[in-house]
PDB file with one MODEL, atoms N, CA, C and O in Angstrom:
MODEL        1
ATOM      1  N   UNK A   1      -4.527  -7.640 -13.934  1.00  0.00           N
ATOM      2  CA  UNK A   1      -4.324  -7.632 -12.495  1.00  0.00           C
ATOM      3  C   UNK A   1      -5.488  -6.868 -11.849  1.00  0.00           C
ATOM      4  O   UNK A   1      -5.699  -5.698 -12.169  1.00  0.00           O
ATOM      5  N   UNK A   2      -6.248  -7.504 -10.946  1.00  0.00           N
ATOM      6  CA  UNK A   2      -7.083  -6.897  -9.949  1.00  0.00           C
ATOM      7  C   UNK A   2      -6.530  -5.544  -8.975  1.00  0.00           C
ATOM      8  O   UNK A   2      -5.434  -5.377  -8.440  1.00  0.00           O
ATOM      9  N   UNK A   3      -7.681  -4.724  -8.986  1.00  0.00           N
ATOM     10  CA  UNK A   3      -6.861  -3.519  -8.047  1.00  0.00           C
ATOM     11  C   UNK A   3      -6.629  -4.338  -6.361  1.00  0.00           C
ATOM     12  O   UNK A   3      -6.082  -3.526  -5.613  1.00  0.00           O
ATOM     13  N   UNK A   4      -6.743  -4.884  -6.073  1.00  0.00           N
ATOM     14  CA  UNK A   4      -6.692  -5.581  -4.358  1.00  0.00           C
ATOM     15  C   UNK A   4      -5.432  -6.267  -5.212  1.00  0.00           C
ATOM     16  O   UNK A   4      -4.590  -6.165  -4.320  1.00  0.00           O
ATOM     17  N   UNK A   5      -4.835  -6.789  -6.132  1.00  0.00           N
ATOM     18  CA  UNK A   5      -3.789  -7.294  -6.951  1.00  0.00           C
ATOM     19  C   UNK A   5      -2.139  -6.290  -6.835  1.00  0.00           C
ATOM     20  O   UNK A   5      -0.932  -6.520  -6.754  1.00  0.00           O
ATOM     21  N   UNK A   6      -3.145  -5.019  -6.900  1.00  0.00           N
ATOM     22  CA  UNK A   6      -1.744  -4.032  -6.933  1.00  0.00           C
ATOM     23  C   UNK A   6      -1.951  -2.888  -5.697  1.00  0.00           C
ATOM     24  O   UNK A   6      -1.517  -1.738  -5.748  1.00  0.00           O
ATOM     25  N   UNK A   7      -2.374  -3.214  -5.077  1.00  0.00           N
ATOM     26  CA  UNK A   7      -2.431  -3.235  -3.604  1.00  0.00           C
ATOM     27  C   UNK A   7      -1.422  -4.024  -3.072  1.00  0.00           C
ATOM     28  O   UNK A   7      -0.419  -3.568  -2.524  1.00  0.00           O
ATOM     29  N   UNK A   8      -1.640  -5.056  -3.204  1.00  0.00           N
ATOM     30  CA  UNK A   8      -0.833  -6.072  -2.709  1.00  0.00           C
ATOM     31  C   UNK A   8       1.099  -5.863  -3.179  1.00  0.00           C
ATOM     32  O   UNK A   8       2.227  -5.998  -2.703  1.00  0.00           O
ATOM     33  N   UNK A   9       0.544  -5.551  -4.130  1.00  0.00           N
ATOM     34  CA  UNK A   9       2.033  -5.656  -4.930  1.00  0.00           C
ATOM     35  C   UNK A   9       2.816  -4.467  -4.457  1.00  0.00           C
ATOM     36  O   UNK A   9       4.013  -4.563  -4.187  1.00  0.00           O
ATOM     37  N   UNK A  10       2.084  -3.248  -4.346  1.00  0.00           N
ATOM     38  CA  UNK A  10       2.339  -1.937  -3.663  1.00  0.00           C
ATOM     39  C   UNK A  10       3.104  -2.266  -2.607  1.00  0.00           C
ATOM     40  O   UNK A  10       4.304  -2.017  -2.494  1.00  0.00           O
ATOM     41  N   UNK A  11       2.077  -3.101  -1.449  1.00  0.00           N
ATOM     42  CA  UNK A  11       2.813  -3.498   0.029  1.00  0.00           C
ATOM     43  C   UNK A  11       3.779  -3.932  -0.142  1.00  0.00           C
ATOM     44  O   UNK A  11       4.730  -3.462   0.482  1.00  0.00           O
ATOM     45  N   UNK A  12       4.047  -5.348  -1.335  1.00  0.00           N
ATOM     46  CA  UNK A  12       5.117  -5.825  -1.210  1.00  0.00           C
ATOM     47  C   UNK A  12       6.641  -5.250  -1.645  1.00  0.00           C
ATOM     48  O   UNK A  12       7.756  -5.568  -1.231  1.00  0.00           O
ATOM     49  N   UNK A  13       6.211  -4.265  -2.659  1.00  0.00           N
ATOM     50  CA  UNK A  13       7.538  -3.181  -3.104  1.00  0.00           C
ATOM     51  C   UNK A  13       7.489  -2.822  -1.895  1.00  0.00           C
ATOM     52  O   UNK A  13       7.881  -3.726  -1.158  1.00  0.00           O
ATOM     53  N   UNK A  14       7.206  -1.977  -1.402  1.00  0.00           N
ATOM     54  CA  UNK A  14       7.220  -1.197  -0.136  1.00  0.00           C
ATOM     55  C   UNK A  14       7.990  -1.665   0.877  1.00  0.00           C
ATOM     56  O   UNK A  14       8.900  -1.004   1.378  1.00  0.00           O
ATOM     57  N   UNK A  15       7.603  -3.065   1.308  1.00  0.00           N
ATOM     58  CA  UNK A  15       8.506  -3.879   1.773  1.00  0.00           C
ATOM     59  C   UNK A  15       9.391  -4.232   1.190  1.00  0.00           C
ATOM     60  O   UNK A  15      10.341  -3.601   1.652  1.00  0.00           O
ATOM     61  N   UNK A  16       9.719  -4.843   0.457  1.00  0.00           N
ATOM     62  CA  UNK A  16      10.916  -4.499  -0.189  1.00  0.00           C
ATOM     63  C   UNK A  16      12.363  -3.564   0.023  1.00  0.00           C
ATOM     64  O   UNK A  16      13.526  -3.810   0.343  1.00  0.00           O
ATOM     65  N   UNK A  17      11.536  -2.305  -0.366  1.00  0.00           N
ATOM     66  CA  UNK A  17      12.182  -1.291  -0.292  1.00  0.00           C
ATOM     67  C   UNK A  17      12.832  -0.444   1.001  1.00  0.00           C
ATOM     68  O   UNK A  17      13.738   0.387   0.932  1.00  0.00           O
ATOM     69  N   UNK A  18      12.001  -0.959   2.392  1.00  0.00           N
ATOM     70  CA  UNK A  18      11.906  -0.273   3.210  1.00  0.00           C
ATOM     71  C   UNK A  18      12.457  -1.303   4.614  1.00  0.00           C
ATOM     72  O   UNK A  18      12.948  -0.813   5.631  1.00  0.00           O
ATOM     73  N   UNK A  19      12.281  -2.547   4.431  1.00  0.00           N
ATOM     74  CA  UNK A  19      12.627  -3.588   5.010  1.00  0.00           C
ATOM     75  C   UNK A  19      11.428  -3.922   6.509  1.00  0.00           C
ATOM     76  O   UNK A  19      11.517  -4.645   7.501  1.00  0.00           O
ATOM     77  N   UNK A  20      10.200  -2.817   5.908  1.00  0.00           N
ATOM     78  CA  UNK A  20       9.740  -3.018   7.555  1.00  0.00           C
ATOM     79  C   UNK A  20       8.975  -4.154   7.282  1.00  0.00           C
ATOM     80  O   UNK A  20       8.733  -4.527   6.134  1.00  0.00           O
ATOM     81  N   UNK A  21       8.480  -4.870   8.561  1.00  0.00           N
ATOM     82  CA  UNK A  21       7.936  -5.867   8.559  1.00  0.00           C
ATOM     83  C   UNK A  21       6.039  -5.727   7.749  1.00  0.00           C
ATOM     84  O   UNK A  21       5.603  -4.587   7.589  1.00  0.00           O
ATOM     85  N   UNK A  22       5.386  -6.612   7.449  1.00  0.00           N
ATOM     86  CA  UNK A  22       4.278  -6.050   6.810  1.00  0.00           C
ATOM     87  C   UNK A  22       3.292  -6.073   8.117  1.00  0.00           C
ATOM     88  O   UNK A  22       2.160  -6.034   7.634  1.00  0.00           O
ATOM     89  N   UNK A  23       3.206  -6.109   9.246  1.00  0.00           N
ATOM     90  CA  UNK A  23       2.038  -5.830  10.030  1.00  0.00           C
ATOM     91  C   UNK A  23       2.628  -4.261  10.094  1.00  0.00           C
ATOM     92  O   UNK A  23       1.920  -3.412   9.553  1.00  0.00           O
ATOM     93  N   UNK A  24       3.597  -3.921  10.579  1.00  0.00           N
ATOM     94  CA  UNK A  24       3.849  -2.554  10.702  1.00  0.00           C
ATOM     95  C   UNK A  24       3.554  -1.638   9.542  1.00  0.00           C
ATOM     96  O   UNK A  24       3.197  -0.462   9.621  1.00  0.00           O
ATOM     97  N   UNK A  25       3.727  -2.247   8.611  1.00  0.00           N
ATOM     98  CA  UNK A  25       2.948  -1.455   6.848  1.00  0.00           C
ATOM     99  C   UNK A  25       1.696  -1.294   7.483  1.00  0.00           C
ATOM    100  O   UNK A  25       1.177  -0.230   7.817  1.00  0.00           O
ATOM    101  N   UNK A  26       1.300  -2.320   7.606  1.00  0.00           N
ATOM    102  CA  UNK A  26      -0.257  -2.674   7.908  1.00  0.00           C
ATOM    103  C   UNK A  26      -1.142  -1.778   9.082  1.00  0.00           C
ATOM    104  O   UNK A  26      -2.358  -1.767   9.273  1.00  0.00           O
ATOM    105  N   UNK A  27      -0.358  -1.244   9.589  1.00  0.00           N
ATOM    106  CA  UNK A  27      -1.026  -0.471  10.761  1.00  0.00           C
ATOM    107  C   UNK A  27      -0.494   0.672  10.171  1.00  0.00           C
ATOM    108  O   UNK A  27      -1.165   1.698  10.056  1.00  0.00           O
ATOM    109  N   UNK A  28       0.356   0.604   9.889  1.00  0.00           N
ATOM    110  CA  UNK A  28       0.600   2.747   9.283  1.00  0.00           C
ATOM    111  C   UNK A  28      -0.511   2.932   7.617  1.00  0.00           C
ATOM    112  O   UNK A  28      -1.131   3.978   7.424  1.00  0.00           O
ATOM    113  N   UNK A  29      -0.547   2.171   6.963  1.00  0.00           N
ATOM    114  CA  UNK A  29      -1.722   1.961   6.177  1.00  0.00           C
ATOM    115  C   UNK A  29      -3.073   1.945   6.477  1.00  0.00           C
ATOM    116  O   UNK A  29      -3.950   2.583   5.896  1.00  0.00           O
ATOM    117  N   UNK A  30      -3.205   1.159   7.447  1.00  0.00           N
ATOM    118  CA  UNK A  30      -5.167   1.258   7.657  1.00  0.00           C
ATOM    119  C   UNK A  30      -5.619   1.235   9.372  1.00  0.00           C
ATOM    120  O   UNK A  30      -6.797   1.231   9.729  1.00  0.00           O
ATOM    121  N   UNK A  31      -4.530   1.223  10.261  1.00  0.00           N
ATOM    122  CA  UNK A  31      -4.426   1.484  11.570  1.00  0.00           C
ATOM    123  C   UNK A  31      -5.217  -0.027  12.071  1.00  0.00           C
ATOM    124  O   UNK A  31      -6.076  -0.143  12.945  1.00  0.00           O
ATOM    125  N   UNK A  32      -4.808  -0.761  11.484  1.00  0.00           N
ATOM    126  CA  UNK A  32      -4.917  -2.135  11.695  1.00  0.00           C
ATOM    127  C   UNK A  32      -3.848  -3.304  11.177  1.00  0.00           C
ATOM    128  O   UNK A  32      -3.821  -3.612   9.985  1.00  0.00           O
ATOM    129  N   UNK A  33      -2.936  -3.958  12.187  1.00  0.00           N
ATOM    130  CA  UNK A  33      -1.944  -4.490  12.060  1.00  0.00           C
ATOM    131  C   UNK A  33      -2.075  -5.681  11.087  1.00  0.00           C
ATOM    132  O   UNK A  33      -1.204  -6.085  10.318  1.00  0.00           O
ATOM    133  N   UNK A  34      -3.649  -6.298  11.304  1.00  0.00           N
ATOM    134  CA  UNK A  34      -3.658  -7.373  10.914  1.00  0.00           C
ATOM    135  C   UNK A  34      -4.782  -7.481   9.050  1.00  0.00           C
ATOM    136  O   UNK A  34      -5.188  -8.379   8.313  1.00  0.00           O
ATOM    137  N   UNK A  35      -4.823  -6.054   9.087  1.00  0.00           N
ATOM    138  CA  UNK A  35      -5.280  -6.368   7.418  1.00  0.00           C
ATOM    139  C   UNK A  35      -4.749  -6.489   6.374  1.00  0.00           C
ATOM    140  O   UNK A  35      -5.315  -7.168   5.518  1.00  0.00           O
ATOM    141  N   UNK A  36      -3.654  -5.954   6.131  1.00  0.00           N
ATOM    142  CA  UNK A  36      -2.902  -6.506   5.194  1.00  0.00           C
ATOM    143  C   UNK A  36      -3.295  -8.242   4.952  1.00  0.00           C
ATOM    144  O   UNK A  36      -4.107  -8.456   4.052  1.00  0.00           O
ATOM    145  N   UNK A  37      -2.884  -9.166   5.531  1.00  0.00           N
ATOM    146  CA  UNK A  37      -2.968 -10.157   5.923  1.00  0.00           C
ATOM    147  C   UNK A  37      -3.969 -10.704   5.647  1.00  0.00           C
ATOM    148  O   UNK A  37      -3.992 -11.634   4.840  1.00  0.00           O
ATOM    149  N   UNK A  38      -5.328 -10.121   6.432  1.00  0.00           N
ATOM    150  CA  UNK A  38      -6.542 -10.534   5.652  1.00  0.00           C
ATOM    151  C   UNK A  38      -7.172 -10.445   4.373  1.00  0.00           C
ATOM    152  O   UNK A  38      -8.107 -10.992   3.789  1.00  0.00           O
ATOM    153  N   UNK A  39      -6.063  -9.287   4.081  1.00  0.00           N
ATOM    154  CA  UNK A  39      -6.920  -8.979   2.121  1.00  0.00           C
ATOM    155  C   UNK A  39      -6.007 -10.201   1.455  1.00  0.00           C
ATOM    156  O   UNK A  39      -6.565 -10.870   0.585  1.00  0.00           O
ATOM    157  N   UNK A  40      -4.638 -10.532   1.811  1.00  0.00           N
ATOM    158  CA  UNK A  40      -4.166 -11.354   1.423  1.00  0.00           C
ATOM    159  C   UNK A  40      -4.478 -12.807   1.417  1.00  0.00           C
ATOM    160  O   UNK A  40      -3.934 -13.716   0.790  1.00  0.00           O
ATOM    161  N   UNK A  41      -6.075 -12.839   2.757  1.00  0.00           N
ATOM    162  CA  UNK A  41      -6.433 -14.383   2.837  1.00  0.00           C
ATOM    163  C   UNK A  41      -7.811 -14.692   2.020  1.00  0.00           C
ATOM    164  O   UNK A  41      -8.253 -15.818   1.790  1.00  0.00           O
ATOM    165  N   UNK A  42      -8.478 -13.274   1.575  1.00  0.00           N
ATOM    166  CA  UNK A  42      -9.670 -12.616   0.780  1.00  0.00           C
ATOM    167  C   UNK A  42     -10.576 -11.969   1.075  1.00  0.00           C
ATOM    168  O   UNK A  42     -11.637 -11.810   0.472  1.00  0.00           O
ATOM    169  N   UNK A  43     -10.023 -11.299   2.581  1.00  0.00           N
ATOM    170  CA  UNK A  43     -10.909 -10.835   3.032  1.00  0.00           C
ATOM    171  C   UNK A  43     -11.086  -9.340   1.898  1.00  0.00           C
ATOM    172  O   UNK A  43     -10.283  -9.163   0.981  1.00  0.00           O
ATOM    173  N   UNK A  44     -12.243  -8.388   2.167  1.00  0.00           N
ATOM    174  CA  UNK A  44     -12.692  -7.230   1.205  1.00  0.00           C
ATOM    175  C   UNK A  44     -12.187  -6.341   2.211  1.00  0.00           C
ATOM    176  O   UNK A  44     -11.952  -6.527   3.405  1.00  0.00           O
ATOM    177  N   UNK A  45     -12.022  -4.912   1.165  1.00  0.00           N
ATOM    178  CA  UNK A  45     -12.230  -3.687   2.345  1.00  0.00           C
ATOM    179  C   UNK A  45     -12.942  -2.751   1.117  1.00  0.00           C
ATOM    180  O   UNK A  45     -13.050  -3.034  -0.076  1.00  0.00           O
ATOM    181  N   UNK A  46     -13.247  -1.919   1.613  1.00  0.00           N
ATOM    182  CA  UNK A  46     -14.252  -0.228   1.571  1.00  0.00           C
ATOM    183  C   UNK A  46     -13.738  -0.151   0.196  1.00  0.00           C
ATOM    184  O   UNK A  46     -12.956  -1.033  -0.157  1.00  0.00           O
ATOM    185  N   UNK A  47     -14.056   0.752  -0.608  1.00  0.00           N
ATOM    186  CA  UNK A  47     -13.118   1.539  -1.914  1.00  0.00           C
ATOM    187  C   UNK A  47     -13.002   2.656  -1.084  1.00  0.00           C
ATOM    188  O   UNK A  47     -12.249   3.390  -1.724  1.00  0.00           O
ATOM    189  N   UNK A  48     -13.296   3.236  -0.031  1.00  0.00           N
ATOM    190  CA  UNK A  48     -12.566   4.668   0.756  1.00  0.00           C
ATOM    191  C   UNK A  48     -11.564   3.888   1.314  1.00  0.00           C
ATOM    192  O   UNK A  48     -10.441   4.376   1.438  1.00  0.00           O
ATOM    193  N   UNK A  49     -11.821   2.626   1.709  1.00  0.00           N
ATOM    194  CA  UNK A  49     -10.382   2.059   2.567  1.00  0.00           C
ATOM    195  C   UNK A  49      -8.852   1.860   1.444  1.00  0.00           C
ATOM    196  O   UNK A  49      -7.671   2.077   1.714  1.00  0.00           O
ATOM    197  N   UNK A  50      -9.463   1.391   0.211  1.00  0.00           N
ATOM    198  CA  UNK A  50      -8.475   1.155  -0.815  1.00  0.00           C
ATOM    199  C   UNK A  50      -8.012   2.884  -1.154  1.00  0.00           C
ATOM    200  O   UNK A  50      -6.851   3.279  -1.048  1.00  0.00           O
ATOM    201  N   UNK A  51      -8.910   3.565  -1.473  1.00  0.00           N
ATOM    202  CA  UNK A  51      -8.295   4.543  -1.942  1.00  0.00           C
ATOM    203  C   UNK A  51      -7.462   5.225  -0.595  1.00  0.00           C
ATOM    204  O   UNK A  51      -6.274   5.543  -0.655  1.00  0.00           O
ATOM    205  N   UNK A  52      -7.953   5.317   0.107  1.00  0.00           N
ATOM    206  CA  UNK A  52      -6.913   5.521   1.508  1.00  0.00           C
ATOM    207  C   UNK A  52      -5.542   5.219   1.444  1.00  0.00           C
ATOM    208  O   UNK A  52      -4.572   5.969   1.560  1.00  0.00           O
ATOM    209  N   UNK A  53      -5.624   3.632   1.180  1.00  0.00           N
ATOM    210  CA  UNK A  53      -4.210   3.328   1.003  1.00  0.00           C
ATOM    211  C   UNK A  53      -3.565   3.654  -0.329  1.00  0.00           C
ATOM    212  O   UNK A  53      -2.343   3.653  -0.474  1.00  0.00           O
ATOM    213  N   UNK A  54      -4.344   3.905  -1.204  1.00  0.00           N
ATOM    214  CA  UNK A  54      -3.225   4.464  -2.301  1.00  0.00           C
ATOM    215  C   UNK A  54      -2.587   5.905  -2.271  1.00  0.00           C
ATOM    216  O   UNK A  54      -1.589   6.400  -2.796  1.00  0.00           O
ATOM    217  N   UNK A  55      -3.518   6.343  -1.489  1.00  0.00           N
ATOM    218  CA  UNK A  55      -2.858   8.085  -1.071  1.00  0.00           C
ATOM    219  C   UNK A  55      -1.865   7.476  -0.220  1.00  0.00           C
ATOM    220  O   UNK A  55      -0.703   7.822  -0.437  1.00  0.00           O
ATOM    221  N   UNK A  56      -2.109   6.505   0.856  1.00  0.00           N
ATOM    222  CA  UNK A  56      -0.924   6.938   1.512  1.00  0.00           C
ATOM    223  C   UNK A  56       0.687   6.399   1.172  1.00  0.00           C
ATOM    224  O   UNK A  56       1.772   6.813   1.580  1.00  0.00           O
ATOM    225  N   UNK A  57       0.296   5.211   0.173  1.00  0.00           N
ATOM    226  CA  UNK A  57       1.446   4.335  -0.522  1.00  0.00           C
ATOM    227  C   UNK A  57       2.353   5.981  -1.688  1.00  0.00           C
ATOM    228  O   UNK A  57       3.522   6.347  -1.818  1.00  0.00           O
ATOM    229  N   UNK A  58       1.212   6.416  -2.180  1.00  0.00           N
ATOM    230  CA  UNK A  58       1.854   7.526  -2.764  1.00  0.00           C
ATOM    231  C   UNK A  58       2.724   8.370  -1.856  1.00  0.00           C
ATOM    232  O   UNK A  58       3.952   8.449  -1.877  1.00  0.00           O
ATOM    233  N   UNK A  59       1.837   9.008  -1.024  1.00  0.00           N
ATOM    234  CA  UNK A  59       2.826  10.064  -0.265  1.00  0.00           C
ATOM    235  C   UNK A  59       3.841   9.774   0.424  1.00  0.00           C
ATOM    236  O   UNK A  59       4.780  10.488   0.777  1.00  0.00           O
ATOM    237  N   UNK A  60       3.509   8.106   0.711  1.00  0.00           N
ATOM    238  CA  UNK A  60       5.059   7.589   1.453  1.00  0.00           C
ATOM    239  C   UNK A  60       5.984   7.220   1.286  1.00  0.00           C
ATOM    240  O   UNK A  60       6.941   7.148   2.057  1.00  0.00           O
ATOM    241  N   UNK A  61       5.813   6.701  -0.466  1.00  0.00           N
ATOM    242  CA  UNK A  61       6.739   6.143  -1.223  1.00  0.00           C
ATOM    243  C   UNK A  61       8.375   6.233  -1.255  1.00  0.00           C
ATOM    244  O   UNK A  61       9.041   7.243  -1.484  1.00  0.00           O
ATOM    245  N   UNK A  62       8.669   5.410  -1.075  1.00  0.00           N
ATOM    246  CA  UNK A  62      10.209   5.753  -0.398  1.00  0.00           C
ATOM    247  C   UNK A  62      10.749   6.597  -1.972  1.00  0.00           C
ATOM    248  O   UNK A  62      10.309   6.264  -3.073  1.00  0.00           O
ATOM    249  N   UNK A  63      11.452   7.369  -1.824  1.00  0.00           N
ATOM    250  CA  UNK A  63      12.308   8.098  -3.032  1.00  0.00           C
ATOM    251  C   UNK A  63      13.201   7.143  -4.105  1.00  0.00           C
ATOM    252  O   UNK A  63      13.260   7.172  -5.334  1.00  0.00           O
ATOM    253  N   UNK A  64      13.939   6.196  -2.999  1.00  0.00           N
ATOM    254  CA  UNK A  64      15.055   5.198  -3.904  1.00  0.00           C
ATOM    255  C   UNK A  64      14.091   3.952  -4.446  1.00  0.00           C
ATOM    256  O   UNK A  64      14.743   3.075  -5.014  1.00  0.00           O
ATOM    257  N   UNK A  65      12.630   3.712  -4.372  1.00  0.00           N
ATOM    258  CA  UNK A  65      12.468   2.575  -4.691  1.00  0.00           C
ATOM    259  C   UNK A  65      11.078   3.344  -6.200  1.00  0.00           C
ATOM    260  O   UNK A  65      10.280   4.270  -6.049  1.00  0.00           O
ATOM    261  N   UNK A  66      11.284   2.603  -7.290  1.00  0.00           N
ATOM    262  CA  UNK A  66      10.248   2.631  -8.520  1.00  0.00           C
ATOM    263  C   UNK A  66       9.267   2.378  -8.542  1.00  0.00           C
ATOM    264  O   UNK A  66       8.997   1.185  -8.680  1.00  0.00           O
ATOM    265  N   UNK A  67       8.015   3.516  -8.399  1.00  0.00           N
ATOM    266  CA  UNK A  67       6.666   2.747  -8.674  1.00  0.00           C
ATOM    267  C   UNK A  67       6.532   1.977  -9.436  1.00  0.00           C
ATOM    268  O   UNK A  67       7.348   1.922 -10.356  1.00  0.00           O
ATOM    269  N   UNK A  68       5.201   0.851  -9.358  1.00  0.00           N
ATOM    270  CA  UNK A  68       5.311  -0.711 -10.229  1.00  0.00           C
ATOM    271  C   UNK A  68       4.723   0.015 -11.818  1.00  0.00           C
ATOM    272  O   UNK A  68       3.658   0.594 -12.029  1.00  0.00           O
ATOM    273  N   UNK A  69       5.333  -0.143 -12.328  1.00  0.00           N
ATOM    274  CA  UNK A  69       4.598   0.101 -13.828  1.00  0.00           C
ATOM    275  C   UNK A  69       2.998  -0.278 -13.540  1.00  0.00           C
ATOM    276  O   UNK A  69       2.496  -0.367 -12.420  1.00  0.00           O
ATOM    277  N   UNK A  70       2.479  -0.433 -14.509  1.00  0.00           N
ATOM    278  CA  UNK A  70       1.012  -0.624 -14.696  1.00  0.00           C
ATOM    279  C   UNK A  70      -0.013  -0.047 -13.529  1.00  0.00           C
ATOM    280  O   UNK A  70      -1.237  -0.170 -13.550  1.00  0.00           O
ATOM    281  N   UNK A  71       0.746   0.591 -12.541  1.00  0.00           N
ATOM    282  CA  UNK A  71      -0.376   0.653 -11.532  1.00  0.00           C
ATOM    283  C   UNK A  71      -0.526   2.106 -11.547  1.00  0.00           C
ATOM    284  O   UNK A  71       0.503   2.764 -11.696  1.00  0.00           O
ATOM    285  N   UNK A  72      -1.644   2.714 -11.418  1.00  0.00           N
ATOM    286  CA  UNK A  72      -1.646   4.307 -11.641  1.00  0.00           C
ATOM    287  C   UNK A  72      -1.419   5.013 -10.288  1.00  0.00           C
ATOM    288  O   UNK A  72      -2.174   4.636  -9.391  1.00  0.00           O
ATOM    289  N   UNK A  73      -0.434   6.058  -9.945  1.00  0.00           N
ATOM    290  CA  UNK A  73      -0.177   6.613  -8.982  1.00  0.00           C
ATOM    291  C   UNK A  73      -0.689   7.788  -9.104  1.00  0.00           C
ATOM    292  O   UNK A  73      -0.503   8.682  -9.930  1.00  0.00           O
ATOM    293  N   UNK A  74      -1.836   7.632  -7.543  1.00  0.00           N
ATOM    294  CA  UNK A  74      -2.462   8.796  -7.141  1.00  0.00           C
ATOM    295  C   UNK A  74      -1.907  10.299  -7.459  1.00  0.00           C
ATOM    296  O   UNK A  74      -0.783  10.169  -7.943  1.00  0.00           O
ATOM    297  N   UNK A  75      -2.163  11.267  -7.396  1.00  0.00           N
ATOM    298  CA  UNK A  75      -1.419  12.355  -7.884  1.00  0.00           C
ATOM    299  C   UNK A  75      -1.513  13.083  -5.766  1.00  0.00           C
ATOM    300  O   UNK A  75      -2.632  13.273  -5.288  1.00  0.00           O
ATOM    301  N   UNK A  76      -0.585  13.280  -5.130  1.00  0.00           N
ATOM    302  CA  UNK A  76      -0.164  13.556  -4.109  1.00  0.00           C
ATOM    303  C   UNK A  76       0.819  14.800  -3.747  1.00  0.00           C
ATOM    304  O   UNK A  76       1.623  15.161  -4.607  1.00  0.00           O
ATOM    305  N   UNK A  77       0.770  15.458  -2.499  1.00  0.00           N
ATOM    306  CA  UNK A  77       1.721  16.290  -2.526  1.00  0.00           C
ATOM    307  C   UNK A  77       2.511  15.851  -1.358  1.00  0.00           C
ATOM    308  O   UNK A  77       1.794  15.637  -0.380  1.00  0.00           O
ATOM    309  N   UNK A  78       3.607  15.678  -1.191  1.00  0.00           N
ATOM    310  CA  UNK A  78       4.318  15.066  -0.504  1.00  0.00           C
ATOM    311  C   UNK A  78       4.865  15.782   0.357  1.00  0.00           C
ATOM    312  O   UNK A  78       5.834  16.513   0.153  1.00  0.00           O
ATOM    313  N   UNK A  79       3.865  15.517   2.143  1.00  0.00           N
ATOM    314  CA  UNK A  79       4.894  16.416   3.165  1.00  0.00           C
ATOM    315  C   UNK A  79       6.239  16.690   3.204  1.00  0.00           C
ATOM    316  O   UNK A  79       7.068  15.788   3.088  1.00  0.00           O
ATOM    317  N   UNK A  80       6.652  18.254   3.410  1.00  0.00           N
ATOM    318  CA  UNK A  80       7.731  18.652   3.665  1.00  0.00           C
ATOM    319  C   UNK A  80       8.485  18.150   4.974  1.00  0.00           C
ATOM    320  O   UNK A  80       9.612  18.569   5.236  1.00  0.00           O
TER     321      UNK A  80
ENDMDL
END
């Protein structure tokens, strides 16, 4: 699996888990509603933009839902 692979897969647990819609992921992730969407059509982003979002998929991670196996979770400290 490609890392833009478990990115993706991230969003989609997330959603999942959380029921929000994915533009709203999408703007609390990269303060753009509509990228999600575009990495999903092939568009690229930054490796500061990817790693961005894996800090923030970490620190936001809902409690009741399981990180995906195989994907390595950032090491984070999780606001009080």
């Amino acid at each position: 699996m490609t890392e833009i692979a478990h990115l993706l897969s991230l969003a989609d647990r997330f959603i999942g888990a959380t029921s929000i819609k994915e533009v709203t992921l999408s703007h609390r992730v990269f303060g753009d509603s509509k990228k999600l969407a575009a990495i999903r059509s092939g568009a690229d982003i930054t490796l500061g933009r990817f790693n961005g979002a894996l800090e923030w998929f970490s620190t936001n991670w809902p409690d009741e839902a399981e990180w995906p196996k195989g994907i390595a979770r950032p090491e984070t400290v999780r606001a009080a």
